[in-house]
C-alpha positions as CSV (number, residue, x, y, z in Angstrom):
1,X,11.0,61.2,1.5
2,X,8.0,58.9,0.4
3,X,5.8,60.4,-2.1
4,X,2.1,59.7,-2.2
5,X,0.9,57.0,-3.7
6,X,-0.7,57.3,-7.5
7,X,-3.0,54.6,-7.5
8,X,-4.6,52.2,-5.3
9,X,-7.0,49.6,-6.0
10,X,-8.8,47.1,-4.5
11,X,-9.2,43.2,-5.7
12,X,-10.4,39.8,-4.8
13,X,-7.3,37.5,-4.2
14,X,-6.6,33.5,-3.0
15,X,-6.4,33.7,0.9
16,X,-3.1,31.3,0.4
17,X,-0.5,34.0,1.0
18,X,-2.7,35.7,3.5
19,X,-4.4,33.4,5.8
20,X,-1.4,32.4,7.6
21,X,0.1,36.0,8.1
22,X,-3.1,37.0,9.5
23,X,-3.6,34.2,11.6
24,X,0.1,34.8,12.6
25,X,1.7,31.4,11.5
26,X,4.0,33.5,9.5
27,X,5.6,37.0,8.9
28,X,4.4,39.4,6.5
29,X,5.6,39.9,3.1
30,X,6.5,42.3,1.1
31,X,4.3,42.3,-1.8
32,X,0.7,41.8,-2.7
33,X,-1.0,38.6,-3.3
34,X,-1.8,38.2,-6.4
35,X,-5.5,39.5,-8.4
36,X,-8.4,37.0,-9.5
37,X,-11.4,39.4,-9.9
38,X,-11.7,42.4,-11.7
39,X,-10.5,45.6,-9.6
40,X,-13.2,47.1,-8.2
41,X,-14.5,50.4,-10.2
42,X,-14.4,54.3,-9.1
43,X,-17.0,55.9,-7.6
44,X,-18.3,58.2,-5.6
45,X,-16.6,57.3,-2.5
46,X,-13.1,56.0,-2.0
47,X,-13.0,52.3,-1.9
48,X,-9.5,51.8,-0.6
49,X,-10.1,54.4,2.3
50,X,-13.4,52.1,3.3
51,X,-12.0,49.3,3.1
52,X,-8.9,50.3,5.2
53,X,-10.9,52.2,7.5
54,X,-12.9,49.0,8.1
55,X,-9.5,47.1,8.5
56,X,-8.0,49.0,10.9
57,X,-11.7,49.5,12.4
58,X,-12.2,45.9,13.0
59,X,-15.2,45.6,11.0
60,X,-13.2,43.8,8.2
61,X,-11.2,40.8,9.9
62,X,-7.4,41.8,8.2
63,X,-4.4,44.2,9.1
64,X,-1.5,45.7,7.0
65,X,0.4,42.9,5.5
66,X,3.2,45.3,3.5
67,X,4.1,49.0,3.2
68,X,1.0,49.9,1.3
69,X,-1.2,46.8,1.5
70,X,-4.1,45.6,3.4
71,X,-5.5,42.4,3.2
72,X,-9.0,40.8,5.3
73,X,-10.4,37.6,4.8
74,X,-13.5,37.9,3.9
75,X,-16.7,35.5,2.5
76,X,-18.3,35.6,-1.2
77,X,-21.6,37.6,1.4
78,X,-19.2,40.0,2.9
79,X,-18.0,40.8,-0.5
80,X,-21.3,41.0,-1.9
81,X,-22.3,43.3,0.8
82,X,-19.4,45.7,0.6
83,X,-20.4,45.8,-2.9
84,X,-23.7,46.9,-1.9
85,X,-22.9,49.0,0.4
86,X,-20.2,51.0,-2.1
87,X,-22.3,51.6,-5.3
88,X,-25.7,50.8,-4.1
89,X,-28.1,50.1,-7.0
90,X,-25.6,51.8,-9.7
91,X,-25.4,48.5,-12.4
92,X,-22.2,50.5,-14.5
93,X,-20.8,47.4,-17.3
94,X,-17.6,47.5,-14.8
95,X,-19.7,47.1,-11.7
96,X,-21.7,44.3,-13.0
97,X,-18.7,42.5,-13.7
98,X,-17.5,42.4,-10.2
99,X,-20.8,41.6,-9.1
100,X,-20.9,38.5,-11.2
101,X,-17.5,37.6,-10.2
102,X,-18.1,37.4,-7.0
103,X,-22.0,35.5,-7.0
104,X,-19.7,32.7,-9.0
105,X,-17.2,32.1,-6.2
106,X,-17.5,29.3,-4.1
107,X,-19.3,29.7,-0.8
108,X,-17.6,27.5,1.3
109,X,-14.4,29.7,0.7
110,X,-12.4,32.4,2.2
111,X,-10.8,34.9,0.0
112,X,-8.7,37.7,0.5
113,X,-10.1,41.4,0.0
114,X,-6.9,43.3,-0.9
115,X,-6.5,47.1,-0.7
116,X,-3.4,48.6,-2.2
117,X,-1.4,51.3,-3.2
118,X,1.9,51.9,-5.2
């Protein structure tokens, strides 16, 4: 019997592990890709549920790529606007980080927007 999962996060990774399983060159892995932003803080509203509800909704382009991991490739302004969307105007030390983060990536790049649980 599974038991429920005690954490899940969501992060900013490299697309290089994900691009090709969700463009179906290759199968997917078990495991997560690995983090290069901060994780993305608590707050009022679950942010691993939204983004796996927009996954699995089609608004995020991405599927499951292991047991308890989502992953959608997503642009520096889809990140941005997640972010947005999330916390709204709250500027927490944590949130500012990520905010940061993410206005220094590069624009002409995809990255992978990872949601998982363990």
């Amino acid at each position: 019997m599974m038991s429920a999962a005690r954490y899940r996060d969501v992060y900013i990774a490299g697309p290089d592990l994900v691009a090709p399983v969700l463009r179906g060159a290759t199968p997917p892995v078990d495991g997560a890709p690995y983090r290069i932003s901060p994780f993305f803080p608590a707050c009022g509203c679950d942010v691993f549920n939204v983004v796996v509800d927009r996954i699995r909704g089609g608004a995020l382009c991405g599927q499951q790529t292991a047991t308890a991991c989502w992953c959608a490739l997503v642009s520096p302004g889809e990140i941005a606007g997640l972010i947005d969307e999330v916390y709204g105007a709250e500027e927490a030390e944590t949130i500012s980080a990520l905010r940061r983060f993410v206005e220094a990536l590069p624009r002409d790049c995809a990255f992978a927007l990872v949601a998982l649980a363990f």
